[in-house]
N, C-alpha and C positions, 0 to 999 in steps of 0.2 A: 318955569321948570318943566322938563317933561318926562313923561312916563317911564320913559328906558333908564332914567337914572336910579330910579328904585327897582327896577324887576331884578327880583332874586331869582337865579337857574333853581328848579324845581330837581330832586333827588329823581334819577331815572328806576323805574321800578321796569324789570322785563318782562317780557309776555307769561315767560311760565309760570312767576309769581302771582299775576294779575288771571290767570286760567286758574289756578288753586284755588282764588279768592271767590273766582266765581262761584267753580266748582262748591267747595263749601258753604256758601252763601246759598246757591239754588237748592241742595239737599235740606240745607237747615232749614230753611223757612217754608219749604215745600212740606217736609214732616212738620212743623211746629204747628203747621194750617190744620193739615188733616187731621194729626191728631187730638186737636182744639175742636176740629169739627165731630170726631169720634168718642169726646166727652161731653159735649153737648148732645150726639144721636144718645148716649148714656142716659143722661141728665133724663130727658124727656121723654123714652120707655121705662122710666120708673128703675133702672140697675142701680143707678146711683143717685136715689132720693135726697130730694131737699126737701126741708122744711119752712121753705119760704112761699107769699102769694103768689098767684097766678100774675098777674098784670108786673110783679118783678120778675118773676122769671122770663115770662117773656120779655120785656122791654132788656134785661138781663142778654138776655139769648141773642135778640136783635145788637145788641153793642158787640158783645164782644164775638158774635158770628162775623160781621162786618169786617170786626177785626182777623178775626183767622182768614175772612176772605182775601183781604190785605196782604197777609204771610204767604197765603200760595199765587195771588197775583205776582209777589214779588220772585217768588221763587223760580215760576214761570219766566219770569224775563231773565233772571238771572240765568236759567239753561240757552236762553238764544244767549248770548250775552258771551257765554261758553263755546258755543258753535264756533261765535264770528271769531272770538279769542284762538282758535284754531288754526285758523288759517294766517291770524297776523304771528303766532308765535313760530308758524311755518317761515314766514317772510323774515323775521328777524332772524331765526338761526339763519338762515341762510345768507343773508346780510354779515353776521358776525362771522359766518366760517369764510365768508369773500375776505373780509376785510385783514383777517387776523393773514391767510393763504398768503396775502398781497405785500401785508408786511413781513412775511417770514422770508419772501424772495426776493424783495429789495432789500432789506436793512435789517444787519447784524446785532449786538449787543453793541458792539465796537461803535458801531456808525451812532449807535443812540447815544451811546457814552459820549461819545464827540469828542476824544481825545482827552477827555479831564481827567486829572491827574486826581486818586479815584485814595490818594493818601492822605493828600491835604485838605480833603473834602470831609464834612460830617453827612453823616448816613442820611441825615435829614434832609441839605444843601444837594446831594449827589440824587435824590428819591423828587426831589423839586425838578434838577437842571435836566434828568434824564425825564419826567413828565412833561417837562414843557419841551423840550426836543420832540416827543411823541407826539403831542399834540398839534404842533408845528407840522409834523410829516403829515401827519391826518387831515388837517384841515385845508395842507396844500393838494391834496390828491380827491379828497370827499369833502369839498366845500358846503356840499347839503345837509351836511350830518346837522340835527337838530344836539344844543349843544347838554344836554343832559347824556342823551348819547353819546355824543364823544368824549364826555367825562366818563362814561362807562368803560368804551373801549380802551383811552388812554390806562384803566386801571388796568383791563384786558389784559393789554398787549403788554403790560408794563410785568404784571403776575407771571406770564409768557415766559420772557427773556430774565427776567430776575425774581424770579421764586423766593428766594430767603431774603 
């Protein structure tokens, strides 16, 4: 048996979503650090006394400083991470406004519909025959398209031309 027969197509997530995550993620974890680090400087000027030994507080101190250093390591990467997210959400719109331009000057509603008879059809049957036409058009003209993508677009193009 081999591999291909179980790979399930992965839900395509697009750039701008995947820049928010970053976005969010690098803020969060960059303040969660410092300010981890900013109750610890607390802790050990005496503003915010404990009443625990010395050998816990530090050993204390050494854990979970460790750990806030962790939080703005990660935060840190998470702003490059946002950089590069930049430039490919650039790449993608630019890819979907090609793609959609291409389909809106070749082929009509009509030409997706394919002539089915749009009465004796269920909303469901007619939302399937007009997606696979789409996809058909797509994958003959963008044979590269990675196919989460072209699941995307298919939805794309399909919102496009039939909105309701």
């Amino acid at each position: 048996m081999s591999n291909t027969e179980h790979k399930t197509p992965h839900t395509y997530v697009d750039a701008g979503k995947k820049l928010e995550d970053a976005a969010s993620t690098a803020w969060s974890f960059t303040f969660l650090g410092l300010f981890g680090f900013g109750i610890l400087i607390l802790i050990w000027t005496g503003i915010l006394p404990l009443n625990i030994s010395y050998g816990t507080l530090l050993f204390g101190t050494i854990i979970i400083g460790i750990l806030f250093l962790i939080f703005i390591l990660v935060g840190i990467r998470a702003f490059f991470e946002r950089n590069k997210l930049r430039s490919v959400k650039a790449e993608e719109d630019t890819s979907i406004c090609q793609i959609r331009q291409w389909f809106q000057e070749y082929y009509s509603a009509d030409a997706i519909s394919n002539g089915m008879d749009e009465e004796d059809i269920s909303i469901e049957q007619l939302y399937f025959l007009r997606s696979e036409n789409i996809g058909r058009l797509l994958s003959e003209e963008f044979p590269e398209l990675e196919e989460s993508f072209a699941e995307y677009m298919i939805e794309n193009i399909y919102q496009m031309y039939f909105p309701d």
